[in-house]
C-alpha positions as CSV (number, residue, x, y, z in Angstrom):
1,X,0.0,0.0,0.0
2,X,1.5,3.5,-1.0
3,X,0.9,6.4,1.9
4,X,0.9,9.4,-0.1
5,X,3.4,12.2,0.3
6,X,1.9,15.2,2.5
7,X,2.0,18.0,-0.5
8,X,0.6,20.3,1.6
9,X,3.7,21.0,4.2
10,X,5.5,24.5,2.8
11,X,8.5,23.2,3.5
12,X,8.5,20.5,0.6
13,X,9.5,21.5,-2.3
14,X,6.6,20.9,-5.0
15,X,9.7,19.9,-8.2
16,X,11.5,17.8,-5.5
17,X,8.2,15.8,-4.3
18,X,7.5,15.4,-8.1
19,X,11.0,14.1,-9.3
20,X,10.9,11.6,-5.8
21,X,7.7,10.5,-7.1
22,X,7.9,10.0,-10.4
23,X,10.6,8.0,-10.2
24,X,9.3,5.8,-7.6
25,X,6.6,5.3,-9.7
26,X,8.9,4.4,-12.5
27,X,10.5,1.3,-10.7
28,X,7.3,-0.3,-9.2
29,X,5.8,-0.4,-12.8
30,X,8.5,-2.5,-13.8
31,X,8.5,-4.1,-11.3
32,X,4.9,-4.4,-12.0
33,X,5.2,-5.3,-15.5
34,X,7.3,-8.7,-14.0
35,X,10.5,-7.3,-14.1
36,X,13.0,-7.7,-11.1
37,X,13.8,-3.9,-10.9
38,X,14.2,-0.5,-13.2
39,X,17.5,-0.8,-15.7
40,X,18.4,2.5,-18.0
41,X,21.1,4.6,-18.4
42,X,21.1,8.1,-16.8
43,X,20.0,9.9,-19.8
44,X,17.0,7.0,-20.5
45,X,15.6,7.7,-17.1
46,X,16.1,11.7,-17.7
47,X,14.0,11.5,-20.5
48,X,11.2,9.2,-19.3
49,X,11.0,11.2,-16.8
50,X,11.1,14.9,-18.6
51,X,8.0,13.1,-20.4
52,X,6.5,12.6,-16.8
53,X,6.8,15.2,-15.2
54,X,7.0,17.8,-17.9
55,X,10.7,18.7,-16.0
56,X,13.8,19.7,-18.4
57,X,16.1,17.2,-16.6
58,X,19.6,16.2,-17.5
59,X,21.7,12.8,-16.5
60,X,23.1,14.9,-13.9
61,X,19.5,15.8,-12.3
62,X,18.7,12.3,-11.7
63,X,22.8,11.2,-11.2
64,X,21.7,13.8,-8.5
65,X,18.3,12.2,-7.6
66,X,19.6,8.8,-7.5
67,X,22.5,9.1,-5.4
68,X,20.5,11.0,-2.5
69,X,17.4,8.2,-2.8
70,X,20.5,5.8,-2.0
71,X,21.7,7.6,0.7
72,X,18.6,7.8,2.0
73,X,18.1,4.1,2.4
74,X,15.0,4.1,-0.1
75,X,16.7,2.7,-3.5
76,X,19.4,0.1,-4.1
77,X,21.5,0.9,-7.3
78,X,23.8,-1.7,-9.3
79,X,25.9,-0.7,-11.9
80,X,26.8,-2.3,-15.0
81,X,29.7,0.4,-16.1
82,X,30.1,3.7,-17.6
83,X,27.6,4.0,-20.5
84,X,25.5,0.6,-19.1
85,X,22.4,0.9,-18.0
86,X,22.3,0.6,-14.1
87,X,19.5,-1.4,-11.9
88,X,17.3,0.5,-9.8
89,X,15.3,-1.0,-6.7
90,X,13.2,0.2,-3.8
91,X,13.3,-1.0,0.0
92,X,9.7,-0.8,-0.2
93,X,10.0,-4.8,0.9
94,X,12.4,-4.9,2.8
95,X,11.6,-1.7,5.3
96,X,8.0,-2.4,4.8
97,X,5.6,0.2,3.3
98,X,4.6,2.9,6.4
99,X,8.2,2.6,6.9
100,X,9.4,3.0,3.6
101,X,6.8,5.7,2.9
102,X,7.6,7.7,6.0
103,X,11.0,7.8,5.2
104,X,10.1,9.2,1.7
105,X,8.2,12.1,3.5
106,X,11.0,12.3,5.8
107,X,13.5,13.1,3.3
108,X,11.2,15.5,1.5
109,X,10.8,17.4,4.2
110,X,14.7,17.9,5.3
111,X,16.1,17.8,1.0
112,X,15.2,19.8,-2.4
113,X,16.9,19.1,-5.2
114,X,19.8,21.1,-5.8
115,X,18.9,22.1,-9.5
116,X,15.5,22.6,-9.1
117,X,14.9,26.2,-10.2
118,X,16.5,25.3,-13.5
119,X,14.7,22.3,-14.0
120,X,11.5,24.4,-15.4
121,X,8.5,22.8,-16.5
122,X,8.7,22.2,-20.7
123,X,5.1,22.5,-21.1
């Protein structure tokens, strides 16, 4: 069960919730489509997820993204080598959904993205 991200505290940052989000949402529909977790290449996910969220990202936004979701405990990444695609999975399972979902909101409220003024919506 997904707990949804409190979008109404000021301090979260509306691009930074989106971004988490969307690429959340990303791994658990492949994961939902039967595969084991999410593999692209930095500039595949930027991409799919500009068409998302309607963000201008770069492989550096979500080099960025990805890194911080790790440190955070909420996404496992395995690398393949420079110009490979990389796997991408959540903790979802392993924490356990309120857990998993609470640390989401936690680190929403305590992180924004540092490029996300000049991410700018494209549409």
């Amino acid at each position: 069960m997904r707990y949804p991200v409190n979008s109404t505290d000021p301090a979260i940052d509306p691009v930074t919730e989106l971004l988490v989000t969307s690429v959340l949402d990303l791994i658990a529909e492949r994961k939902l489509a039967g595969k084991r977790e999410l593999a692209a290449t930095l500039s595949t996910m930027a991409d799919w997820l500009s068409e998302r969220t309607h963000l201008n990202l770069s492989e550096r936004h979500i080099q960025i993204l990805m890194k911080t979701l790790a440190d955070a405990g909420l996404v496992t990444v395995g690398g393949s080598g420079i110009g490979l695609p990389n796997t991408y999975d959540t903790t979802e399972k392993s924490m356990g959904p309120e857990a998993f979902w609470t640390q989401v909101d936690a680190l929403l409220m305590v992180w924004q993205h540092p490029s996300r003024k000049s991410m700018g919506l494209t549409k």
